[in-house]
N, C-alpha and C positions, 0 to 999 in steps of 0.2 A: 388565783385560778391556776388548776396544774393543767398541766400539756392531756390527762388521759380525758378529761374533760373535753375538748378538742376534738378527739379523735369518733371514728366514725362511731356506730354502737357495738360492732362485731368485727372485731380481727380477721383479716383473709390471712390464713392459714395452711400448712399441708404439714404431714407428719413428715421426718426425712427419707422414711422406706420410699417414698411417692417419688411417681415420674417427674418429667419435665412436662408430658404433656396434664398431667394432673395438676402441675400450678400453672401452665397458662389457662387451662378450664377454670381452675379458681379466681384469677385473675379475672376472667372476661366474666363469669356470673359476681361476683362483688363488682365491678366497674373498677376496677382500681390497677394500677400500676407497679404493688408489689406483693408479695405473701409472705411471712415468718414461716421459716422451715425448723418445725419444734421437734423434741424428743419427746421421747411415750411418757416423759413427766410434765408437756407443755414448755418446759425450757429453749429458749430459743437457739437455735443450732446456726442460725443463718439465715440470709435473706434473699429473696427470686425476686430479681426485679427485669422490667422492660429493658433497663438497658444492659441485664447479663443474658436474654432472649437473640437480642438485637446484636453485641458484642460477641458472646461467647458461644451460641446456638446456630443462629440466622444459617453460615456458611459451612457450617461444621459437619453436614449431612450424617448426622445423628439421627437415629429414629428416637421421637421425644416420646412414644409409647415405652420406651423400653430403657429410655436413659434417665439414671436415677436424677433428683435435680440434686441431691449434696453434688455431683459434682460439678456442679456448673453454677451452685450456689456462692454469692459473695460473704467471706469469712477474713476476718473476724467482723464483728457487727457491733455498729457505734448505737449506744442506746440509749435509752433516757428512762428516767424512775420516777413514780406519781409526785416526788417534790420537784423535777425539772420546771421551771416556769418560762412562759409560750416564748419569750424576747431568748431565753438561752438556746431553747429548742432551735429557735430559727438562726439566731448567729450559729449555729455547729452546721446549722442544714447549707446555709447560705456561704461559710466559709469552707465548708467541706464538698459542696456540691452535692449534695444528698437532697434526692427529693422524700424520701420516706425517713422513719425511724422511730423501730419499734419502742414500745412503752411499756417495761418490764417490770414486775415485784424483786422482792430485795433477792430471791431466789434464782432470777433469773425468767420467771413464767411469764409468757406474752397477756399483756393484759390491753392494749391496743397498739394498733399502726396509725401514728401520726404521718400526714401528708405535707406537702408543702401549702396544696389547697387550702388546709382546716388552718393555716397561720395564717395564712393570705383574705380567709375570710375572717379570724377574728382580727387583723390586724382594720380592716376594711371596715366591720364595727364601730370599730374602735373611734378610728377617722370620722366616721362618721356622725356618731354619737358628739362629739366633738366639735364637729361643725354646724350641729343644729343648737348645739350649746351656746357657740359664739353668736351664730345669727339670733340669735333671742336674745340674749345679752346686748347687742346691736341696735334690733329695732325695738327693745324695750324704751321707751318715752319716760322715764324718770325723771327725777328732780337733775336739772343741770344738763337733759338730754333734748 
C-alpha cells in the first residue's frame, strides 16, 4: 500500500497568486488543517498550514484578503512520492512533527495531502484487524484447544 492511497480523494489546494484568506476558506470547506500552495503547472511551491495561521498570521494584523499566502507559506516542503509506504510516511511525520505531507509525482505535482489522521486510521485497522485475528485464533476449540 502507498501513502496516496491513504490520503483523502481531493487535495485542498490554492494556486500561489492566492490570499491568505483564500486558503483559510479552503481549509475550512475541505475540513482539513492544510493546503498545497502549487504553481500554474500544479507543482507544489509550499504549504498553509493551521500552524503558519496561528504562528505567522494570528498577531501579525495583516489583512488576509490582500496578503499573498507565499509569504507566510512554510518552504521548503518535506514530501512523499506514490512509492512512500504509510510506516515511512509516519516515522518522517512523527519525527519531524508534521502533521500533514503532501504526496507528489516524480515532477513535483500534488497528487494528494496525507494527514496525520489518514495513518492514525490505517494504523487503527490495522490494530484491529489483528486482534480479531488473535481472538479467533484464541476461542477457536481445536484439537489440543
Amino acid at each position: 500500500m502507498n501513502v496516496l492511497q491513504l490520503c483523502d480523494p481531493e487535495a485542498a489546494a490554492v494556486p500561489v497568486e492566492a490570499t491568505v484568506g483564500d486558503a483559510i476558506r479552503k481549509m475550512l470547506d475541505y475540513h482539513v488543517g492544510a493546503v498545497g500552495v502549487v504553481d500554474g503547472e500544479g507543482r507544489v511551491a509550499g504549504i498553509f498550514t493551521e500552524r503558519d495561521v496561528l504562528r505567522k498570521f494570528s498577531l501579525s494584523r495583516l489583512d488576509p484578503e490582500v496578503t499573498p499566502v507565499r509569504d507566510l507559506m512554510t518552504t521548503p516542503v518535506e514530501m512523499a512520492t506514490q512509492v512512500t509506504g504509510p510506516a515511512e510516511a509516519m516515522a518522517t511525520m512523527v519525527e519531524r512533527h508534521f502533521r500533514h505531507l503532501p504526496v507528489v509525482d516524480n515532477n513535483g505535482k500534488l497528487l494528494g495531502m496525507l494527514s496525520i489522521r489518514n495513518l492514525l486510521e490505517w494504523r487503527i485497522d490495522g490494530l484491529t484487524q489483528e486482534l480479531e485475528s488473535l481472538e479467533h485464533y484464541v476461542s477457536n476449540d481445536g484439537p489440543g484447544g
